[in-house]
KEKE-3310 file (N, C-alpha, C; in steps of 0.2 Angstrom, whole numbers, plus 5000, padded with zeros to 4 digits):
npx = (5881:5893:5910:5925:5938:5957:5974:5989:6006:6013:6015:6017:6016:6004:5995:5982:5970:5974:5972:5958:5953:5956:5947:5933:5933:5933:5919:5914:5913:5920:5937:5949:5964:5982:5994:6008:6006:5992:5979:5969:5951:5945:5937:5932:5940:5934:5921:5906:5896:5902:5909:5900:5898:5909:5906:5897:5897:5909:5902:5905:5903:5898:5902:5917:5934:5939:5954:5965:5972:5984:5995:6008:6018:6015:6003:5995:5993:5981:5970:5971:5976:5993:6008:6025:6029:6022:6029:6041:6039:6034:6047:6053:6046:6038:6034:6026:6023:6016:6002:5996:5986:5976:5970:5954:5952:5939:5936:5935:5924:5911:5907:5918:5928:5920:5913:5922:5932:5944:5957:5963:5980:5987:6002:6004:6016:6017:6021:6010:5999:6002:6001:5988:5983:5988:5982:5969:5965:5962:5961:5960:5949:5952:5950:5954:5953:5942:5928:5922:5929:5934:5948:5961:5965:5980:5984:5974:5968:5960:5953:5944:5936:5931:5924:5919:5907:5901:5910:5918:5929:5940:5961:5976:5990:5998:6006:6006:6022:6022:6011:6004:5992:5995:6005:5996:5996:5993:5993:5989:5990:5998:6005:6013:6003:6003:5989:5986:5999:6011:6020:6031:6040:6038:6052:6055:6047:6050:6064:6065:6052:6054:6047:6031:6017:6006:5994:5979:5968:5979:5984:5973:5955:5944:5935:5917:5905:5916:5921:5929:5944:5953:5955:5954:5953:5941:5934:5933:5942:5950:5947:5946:5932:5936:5935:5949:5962:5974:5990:6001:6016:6030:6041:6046:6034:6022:6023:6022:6010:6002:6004:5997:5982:5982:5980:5969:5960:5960:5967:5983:5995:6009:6028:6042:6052:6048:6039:6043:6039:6026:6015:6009:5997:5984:5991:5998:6013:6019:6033:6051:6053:6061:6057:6049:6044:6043:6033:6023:6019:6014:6002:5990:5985:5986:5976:5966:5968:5967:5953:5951:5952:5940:5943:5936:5942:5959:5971:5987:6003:6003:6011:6029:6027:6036:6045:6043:6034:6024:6015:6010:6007:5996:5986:5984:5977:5967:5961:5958:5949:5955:5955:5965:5975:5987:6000)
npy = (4827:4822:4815:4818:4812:4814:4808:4816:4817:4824:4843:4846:4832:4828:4838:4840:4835:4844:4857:4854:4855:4867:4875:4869:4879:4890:4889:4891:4881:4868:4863:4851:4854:4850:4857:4865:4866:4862:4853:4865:4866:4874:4887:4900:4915:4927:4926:4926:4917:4905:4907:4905:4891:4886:4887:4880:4868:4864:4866:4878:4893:4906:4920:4917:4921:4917:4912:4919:4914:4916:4915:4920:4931:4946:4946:4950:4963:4966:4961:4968:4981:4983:4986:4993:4985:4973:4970:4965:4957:4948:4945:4940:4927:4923:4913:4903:4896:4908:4921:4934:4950:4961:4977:4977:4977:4980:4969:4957:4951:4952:4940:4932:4938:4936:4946:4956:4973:4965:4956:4940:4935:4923:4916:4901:4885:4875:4865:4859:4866:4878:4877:4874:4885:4897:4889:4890:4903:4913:4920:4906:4907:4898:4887:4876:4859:4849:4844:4857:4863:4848:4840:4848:4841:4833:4825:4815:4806:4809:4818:4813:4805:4817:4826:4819:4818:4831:4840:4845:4842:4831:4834:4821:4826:4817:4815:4832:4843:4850:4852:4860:4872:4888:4903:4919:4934:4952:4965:4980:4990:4999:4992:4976:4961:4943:4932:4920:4908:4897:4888:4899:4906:4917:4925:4923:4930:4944:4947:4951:4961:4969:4970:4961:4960:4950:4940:4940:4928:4920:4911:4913:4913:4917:4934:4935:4934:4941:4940:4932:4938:4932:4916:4900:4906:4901:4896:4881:4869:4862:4847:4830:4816:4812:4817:4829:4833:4843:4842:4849:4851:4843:4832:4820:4818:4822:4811:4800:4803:4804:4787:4780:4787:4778:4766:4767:4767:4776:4786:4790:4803:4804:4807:4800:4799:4796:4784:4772:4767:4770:4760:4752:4752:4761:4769:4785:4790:4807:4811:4817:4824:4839:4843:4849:4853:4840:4833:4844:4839:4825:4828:4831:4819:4811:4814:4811:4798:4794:4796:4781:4775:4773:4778:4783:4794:4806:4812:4824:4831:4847:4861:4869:4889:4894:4899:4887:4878:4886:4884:4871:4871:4882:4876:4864:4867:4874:4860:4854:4863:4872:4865:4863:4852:4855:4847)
npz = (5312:5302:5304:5297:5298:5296:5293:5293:5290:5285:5276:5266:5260:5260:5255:5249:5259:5269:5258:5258:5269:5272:5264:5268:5281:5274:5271:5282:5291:5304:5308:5315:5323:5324:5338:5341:5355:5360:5353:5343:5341:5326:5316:5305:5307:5305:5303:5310:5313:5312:5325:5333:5331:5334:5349:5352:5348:5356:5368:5375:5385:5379:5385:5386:5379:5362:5354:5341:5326:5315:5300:5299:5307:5307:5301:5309:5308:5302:5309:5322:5334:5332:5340:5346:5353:5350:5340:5346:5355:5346:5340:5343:5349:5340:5326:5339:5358:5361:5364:5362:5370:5362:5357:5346:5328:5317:5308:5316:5322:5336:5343:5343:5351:5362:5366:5371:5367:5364:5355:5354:5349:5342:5333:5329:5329:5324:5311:5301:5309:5303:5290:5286:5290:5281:5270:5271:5271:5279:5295:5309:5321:5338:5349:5362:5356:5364:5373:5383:5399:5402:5399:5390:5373:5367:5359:5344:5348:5358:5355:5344:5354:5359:5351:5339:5326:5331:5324:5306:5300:5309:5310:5311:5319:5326:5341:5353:5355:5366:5375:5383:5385:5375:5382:5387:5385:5390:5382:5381:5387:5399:5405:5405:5405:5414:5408:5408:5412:5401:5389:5385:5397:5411:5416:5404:5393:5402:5401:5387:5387:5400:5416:5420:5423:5433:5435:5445:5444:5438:5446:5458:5461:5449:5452:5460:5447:5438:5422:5411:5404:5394:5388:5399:5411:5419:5433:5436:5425:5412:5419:5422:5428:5439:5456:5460:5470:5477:5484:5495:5502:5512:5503:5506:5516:5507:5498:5505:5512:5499:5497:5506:5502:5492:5497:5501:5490:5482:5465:5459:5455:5450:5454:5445:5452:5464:5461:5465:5477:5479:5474:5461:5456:5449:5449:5441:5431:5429:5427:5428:5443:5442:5430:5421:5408:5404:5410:5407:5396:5398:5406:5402:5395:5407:5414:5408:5408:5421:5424:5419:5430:5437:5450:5467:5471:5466:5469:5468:5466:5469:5460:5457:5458:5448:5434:5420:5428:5433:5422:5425:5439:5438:5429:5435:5447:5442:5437:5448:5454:5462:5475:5489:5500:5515:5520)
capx = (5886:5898:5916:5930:5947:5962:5980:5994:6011:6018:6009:6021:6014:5995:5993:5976:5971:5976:5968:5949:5951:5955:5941:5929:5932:5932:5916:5909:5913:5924:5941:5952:5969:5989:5997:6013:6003:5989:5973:5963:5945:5947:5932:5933:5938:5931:5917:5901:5893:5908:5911:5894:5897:5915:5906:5892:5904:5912:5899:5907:5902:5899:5908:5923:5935:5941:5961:5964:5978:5989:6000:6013:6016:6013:5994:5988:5989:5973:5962:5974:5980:5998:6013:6031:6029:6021:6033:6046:6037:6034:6050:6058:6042:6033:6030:6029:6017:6013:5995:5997:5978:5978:5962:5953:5948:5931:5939:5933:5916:5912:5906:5925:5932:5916:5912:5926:5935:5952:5957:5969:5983:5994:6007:6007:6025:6017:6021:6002:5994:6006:5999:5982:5980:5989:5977:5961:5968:5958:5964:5959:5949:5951:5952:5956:5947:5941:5921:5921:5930:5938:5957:5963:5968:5986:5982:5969:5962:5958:5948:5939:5932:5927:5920:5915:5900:5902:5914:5918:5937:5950:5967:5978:5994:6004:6008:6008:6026:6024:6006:5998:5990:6000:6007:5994:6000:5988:5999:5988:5987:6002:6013:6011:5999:6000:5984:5990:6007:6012:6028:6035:6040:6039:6056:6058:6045:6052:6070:6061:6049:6053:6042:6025:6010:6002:5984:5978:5967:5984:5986:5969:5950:5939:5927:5906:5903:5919:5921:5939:5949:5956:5951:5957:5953:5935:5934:5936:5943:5956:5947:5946:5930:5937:5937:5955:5966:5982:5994:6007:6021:6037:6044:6045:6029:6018:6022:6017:6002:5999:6003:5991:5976:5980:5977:5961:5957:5961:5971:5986:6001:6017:6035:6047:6056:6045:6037:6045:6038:6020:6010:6009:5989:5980:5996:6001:6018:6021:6038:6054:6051:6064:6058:6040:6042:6041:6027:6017:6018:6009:5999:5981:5982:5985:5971:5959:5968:5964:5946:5947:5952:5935:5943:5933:5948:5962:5978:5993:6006:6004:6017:6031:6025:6042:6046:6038:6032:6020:6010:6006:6001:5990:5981:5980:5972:5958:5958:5956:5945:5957:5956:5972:5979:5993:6002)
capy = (4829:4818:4819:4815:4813:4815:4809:4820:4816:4831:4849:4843:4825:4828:4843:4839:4837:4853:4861:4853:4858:4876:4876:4870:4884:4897:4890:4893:4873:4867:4859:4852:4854:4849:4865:4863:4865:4857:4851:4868:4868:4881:4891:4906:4918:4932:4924:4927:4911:4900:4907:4903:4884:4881:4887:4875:4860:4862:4866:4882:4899:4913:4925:4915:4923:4912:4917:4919:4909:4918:4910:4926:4938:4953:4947:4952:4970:4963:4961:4970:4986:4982:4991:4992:4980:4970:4968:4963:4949:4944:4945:4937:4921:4921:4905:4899:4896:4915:4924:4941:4950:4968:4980:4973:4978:4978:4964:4951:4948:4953:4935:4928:4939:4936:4954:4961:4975:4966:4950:4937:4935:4919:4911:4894:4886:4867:4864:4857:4872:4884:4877:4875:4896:4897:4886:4892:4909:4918:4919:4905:4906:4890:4886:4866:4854:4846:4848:4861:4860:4844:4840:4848:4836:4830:4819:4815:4800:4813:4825:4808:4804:4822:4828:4816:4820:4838:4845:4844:4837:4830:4831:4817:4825:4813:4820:4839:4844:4857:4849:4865:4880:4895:4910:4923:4940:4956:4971:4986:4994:5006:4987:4969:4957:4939:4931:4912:4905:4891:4886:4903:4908:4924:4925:4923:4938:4950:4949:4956:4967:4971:4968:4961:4961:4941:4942:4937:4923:4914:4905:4913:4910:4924:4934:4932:4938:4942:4942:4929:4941:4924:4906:4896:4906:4898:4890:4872:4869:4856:4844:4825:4817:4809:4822:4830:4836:4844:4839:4853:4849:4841:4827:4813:4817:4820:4804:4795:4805:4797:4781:4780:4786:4773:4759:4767:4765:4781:4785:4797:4807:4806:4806:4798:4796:4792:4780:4765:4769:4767:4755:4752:4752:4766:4777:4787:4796:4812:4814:4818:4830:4847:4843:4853:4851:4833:4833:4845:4834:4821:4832:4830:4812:4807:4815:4809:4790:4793:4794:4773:4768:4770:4777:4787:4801:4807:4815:4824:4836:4855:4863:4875:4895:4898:4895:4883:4875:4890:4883:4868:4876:4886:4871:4858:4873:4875:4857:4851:4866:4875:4861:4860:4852:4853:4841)
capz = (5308:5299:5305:5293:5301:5291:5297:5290:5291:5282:5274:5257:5259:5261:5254:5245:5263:5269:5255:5258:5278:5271:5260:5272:5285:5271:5271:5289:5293:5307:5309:5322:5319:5328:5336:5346:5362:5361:5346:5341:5337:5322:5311:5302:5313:5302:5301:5318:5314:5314:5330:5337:5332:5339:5356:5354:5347:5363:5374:5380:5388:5373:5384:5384:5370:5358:5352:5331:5325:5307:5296:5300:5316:5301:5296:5317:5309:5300:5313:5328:5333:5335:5344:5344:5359:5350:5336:5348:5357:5340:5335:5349:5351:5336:5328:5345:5361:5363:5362:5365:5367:5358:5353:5339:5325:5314:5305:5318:5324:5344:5344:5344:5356:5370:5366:5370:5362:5363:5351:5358:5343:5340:5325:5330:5325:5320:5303:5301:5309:5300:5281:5289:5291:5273:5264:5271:5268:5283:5303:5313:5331:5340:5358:5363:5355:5370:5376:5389:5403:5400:5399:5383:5371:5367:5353:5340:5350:5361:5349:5342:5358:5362:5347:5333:5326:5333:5318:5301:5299:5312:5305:5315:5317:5330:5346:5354:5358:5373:5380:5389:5381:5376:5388:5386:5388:5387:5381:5377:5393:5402:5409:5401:5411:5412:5408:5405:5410:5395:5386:5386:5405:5412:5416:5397:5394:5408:5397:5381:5391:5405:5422:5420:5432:5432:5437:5451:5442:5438:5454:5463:5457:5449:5457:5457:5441:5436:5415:5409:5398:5390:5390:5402:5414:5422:5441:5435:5419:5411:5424:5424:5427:5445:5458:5459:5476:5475:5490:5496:5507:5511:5499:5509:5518:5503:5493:5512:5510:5492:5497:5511:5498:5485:5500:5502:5485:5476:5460:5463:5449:5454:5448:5441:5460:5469:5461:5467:5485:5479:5472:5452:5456:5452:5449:5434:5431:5426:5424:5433:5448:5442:5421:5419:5400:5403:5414:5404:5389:5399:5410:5400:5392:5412:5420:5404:5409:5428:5424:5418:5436:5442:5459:5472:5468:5462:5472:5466:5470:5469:5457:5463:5456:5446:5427:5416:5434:5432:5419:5425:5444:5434:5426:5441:5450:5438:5436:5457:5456:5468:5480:5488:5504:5519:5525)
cpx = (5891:5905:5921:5938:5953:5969:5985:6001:6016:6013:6009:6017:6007:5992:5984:5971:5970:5972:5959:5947:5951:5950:5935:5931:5933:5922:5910:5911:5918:5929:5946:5959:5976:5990:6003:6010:5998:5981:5969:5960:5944:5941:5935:5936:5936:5925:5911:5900:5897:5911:5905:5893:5902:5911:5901:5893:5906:5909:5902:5902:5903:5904:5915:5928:5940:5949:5959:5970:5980:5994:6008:6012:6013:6006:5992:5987:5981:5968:5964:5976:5987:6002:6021:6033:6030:6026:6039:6048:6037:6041:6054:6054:6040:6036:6032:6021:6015:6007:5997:5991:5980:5971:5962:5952:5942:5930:5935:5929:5918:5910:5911:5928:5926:5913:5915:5930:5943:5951:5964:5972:5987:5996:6009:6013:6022:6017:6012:5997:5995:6001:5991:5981:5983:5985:5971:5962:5962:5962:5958:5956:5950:5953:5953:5949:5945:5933:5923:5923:5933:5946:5960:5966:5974:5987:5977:5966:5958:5953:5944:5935:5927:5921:5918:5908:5898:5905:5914:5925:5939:5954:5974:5982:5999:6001:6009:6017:6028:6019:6002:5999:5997:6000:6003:5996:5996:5994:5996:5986:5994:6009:6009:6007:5999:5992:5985:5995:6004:6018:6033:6034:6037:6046:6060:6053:6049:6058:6067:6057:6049:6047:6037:6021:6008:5995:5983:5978:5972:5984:5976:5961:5946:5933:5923:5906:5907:5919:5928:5938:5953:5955:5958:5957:5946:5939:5937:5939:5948:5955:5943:5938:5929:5937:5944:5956:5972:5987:6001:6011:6026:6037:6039:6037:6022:6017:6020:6010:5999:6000:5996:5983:5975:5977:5972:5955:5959:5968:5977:5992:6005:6021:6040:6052:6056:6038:6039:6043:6031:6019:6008:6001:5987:5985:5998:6008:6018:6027:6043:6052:6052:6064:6051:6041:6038:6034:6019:6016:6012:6005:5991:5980:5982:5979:5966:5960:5965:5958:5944:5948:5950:5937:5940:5936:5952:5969:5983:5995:6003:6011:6020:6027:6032:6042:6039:6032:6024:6013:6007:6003:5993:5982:5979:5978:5964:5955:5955:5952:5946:5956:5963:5973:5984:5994:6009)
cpy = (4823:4819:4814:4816:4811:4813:4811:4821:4821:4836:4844:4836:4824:4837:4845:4838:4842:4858:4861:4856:4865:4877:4876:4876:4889:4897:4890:4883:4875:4861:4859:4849:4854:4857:4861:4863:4860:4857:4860:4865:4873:4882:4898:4914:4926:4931:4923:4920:4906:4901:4901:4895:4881:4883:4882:4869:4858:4863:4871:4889:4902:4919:4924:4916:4918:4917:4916:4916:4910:4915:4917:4930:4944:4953:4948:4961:4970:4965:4965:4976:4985:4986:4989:4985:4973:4967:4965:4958:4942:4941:4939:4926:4919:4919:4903:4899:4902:4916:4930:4944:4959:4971:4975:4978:4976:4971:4959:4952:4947:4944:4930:4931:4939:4943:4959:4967:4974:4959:4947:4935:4928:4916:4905:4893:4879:4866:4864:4863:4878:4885:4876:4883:4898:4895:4888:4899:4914:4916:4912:4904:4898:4891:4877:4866:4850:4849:4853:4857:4853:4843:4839:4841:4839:4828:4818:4809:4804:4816:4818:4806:4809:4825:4826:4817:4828:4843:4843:4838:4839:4827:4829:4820:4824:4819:4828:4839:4845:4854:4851:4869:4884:4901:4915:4930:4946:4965:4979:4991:4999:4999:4978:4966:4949:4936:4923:4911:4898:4890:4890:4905:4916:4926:4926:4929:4943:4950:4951:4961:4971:4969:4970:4958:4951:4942:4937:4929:4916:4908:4907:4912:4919:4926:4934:4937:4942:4937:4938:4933:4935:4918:4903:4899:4906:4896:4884:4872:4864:4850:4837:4822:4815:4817:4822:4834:4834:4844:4842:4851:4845:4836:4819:4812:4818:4812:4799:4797:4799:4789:4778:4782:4779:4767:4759:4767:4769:4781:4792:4797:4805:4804:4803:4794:4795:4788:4773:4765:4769:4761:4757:4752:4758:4773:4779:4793:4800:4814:4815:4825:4839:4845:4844:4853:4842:4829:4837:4841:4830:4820:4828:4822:4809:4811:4816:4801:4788:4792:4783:4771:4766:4772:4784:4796:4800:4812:4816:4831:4842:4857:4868:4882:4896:4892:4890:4880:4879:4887:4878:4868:4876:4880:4867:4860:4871:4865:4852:4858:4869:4869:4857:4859:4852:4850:4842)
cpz = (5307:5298:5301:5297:5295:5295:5290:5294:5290:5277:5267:5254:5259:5260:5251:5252:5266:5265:5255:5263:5276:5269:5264:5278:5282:5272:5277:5291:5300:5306:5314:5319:5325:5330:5342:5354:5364:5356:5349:5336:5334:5318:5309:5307:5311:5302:5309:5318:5317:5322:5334:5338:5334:5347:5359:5352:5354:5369:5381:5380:5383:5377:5386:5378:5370:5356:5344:5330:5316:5305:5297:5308:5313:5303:5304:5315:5306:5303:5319:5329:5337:5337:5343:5350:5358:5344:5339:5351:5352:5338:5337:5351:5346:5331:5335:5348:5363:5359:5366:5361:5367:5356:5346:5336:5320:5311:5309:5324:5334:5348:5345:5349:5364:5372:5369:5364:5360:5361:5354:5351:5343:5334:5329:5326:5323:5314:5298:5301:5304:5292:5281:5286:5284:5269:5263:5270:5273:5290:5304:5319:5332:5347:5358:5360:5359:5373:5382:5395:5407:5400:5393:5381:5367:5359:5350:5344:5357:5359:5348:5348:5361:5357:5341:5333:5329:5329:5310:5299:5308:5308:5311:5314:5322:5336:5348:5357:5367:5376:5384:5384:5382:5381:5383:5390:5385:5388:5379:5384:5397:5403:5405:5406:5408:5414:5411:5406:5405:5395:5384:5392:5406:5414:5410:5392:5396:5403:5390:5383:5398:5411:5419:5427:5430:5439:5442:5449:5440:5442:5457:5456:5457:5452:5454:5453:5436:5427:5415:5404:5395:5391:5394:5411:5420:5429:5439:5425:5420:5417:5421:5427:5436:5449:5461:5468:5475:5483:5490:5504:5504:5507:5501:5512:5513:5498:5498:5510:5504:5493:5502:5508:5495:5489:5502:5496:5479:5471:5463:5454:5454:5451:5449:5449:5465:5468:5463:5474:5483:5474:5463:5451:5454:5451:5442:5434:5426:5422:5428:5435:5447:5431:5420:5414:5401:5405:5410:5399:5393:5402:5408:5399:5402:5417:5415:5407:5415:5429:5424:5421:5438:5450:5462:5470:5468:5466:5467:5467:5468:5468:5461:5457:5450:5438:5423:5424:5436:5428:5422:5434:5441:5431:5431:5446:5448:5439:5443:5458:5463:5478:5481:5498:5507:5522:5529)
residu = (UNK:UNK:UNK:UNK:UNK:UNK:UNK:UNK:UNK:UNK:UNK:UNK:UNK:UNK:UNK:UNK:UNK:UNK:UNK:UNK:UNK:UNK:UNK:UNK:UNK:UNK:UNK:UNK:UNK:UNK:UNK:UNK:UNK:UNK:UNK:UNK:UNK:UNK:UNK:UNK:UNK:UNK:UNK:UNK:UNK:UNK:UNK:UNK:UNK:UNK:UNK:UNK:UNK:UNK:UNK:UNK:UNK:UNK:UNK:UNK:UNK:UNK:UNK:UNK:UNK:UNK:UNK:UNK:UNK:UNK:UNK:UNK:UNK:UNK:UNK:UNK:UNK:UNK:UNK:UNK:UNK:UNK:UNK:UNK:UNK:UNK:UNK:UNK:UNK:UNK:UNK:UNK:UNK:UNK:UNK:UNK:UNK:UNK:UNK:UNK:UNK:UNK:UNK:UNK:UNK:UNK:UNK:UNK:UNK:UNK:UNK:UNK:UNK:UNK:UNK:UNK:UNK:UNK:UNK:UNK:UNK:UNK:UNK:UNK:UNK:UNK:UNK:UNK:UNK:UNK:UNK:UNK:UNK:UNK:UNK:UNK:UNK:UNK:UNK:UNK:UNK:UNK:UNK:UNK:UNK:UNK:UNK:UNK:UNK:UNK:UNK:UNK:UNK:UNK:UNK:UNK:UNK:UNK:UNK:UNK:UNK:UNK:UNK:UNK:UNK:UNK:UNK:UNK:UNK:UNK:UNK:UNK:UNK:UNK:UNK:UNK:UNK:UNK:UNK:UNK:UNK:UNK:UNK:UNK:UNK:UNK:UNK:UNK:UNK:UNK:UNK:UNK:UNK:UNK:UNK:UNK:UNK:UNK:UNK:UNK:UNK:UNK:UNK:UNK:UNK:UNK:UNK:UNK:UNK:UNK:UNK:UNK:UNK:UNK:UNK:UNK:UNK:UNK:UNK:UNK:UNK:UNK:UNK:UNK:UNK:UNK:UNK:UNK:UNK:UNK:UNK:UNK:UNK:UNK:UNK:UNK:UNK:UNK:UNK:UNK:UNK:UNK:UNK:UNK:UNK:UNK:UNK:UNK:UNK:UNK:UNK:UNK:UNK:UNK:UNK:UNK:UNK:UNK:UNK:UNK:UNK:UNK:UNK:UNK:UNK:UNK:UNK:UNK:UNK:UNK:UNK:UNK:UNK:UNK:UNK:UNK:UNK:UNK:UNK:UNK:UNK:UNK:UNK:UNK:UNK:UNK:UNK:UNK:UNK:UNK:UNK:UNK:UNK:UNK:UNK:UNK:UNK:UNK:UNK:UNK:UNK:UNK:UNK:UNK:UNK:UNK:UNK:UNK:UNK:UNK:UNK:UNK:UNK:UNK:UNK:UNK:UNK:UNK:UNK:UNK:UNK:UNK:UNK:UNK:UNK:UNK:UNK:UNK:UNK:UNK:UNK:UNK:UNK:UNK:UNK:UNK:UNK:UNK:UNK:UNK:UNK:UNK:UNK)
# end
């Protein structure tokens, strides 16, 4: 297949653009496209087929469900059975980094939701994705663009290297703001569940809804045979290509930790304030220690960069459980394949 990439600076300014990507995914194609979180692979999401080729583009698990991505919070009564709940999630996140998974209806093919009978709903807020789901004038599925398993991509040189020759168009647009999947929130059952911590907390949930439940799989691993009710929730996911270990304990005594790997060879994360205490070899900063926006932004491009070091492995702390802090736990879980030590 023959992948046309496209950079687009504004909807206004590359409209013509815009219009082609929408075209092709009326017609069953694939395209990959900016979102404030991080580059969806996007097809038809009305459409069976189109599902069946974002799972084989990426090389993922058919009963992994794919989310749908509307140009409004309205158009999920389309394909959803909404609630007053959901109208206030909406009202309150929507455009933003929220998916909230809702019964479906007939509208969209068992083949997008993994065959289930619940569809995971979001209104991304990126200007790009926004004229995107307007132009092609049907919902969206899309899951990261990034092969399976891999460490979503951030950025269009990410998507280029994953999947050229896999799709139809990548549309380059700069930078992800927020740089971890969106807060999945499954609301059709008696109390809210999260599925996915992302860019909305729970903290910032629970003041719109009240106490919700957060599932095991957030922090723990699924059982044999257990079915993910949302993407992102596999054994290893968002994983680098070095083998990854997450290193909990005190301050001082973790960054000795890490220093003591890197003279053994390996690569290691760390932040912002204690990097002057190791070695410029080998190490990649995340960000300051109490600023988990900043960290997630740089989260995926540095455990794609850690692969170029060539080192044996890959060390880095274990996030705290609270707040944004949550999302990126949840991720460098999946992506050390719950390999975590104490020091």
């Amino acid at each position: 297949m023959k992948t046309t990439v496209y950079t687009i600076t504004s909807p206004q300014a590359d409209d013509a653009y815009l219009l082609h990507a929408g075209e092709v995914l009326r017609e069953g194609g694939l395209v990959v496209f900016p979102t404030e979180t991080v580059y969806g692979l996007g097809g038809n999401a009305t459409d069976a087929e189109a599902a069946k080729k974002i799972y084989a583009a990426k090389g993922r698990p058919s009963d992994n469900p794919l989310i749908i991505h509307i140009a409004e919070p309205q158009d999920a009564r389309a394909y959803a059975v909404t609630s007053p709940l959901y109208d206030r999630l909406a009202a309150a996140f929507m455009p933003g980094p929220l998916t909230l998974i809702l019964p479906k209806r007939e509208s969209i093919p068992y083949s997008v939701t993994g065959g289930l009978d619940s569809v995971a709903v979001r209104c991304p807020a990126h200007p790009i994705a926004h004229a995107l789901i307007a132009a092609a004038g049907v919902p969206i599925a899309a899951p990261s663009a990034n092969l399976s398993g891999k460490p979503s991509p951030t950025c269009a040189a990410h998507v280029i290297d994953d999947l050229t020759g896999r799709v139809d168009i990548i549309i380059d647009g700069g930078s992800c703001d927020i740089g971890v999947e969106s807060t999945i929130l499954k609301i059709d059952g008696d109390r809210p569940i999260l599925l996915r911590p992302g860019g909305i907390t729970v903290e910032q949930l629970e003041a719109v809804c009240g106490p919700i439940e957060i599932a095991d799989a957030v922090i723990g691993q699924l059982a044999p045979g257990e079915r993910p009710l949302s993407p992102g929730m596999m054994y290893r996911h968002y994983a680098p290509t070095t083998p990854l270990t997450l290193v909990r304990g005190e301050r001082e005594a973790v960054t000795a930790y890490l220093a003591a790997r890197q003279a053994e060879g390996c690569a290691v994360l760390c932040y912002t304030e204690e990097a002057e205490y190791l070695s410029p070899q080998h190490c990649i900063v995340l960000g300051h220690r109490d600023d988990p926006h900043e960290q997630a932004q740089h989260l995926f491009d540095a455990l794609r960069n850690a692969d170029a070091f060539g080192a044996p492995h890959l060390y880095a702390h274990l996030p705290k459980e609270t707040g944004m802090h949550l999302a990126l736990c949840n991720r460098m879980l999946r992506a050390a394949a719950h390999s975590v030590i104490d020091i």
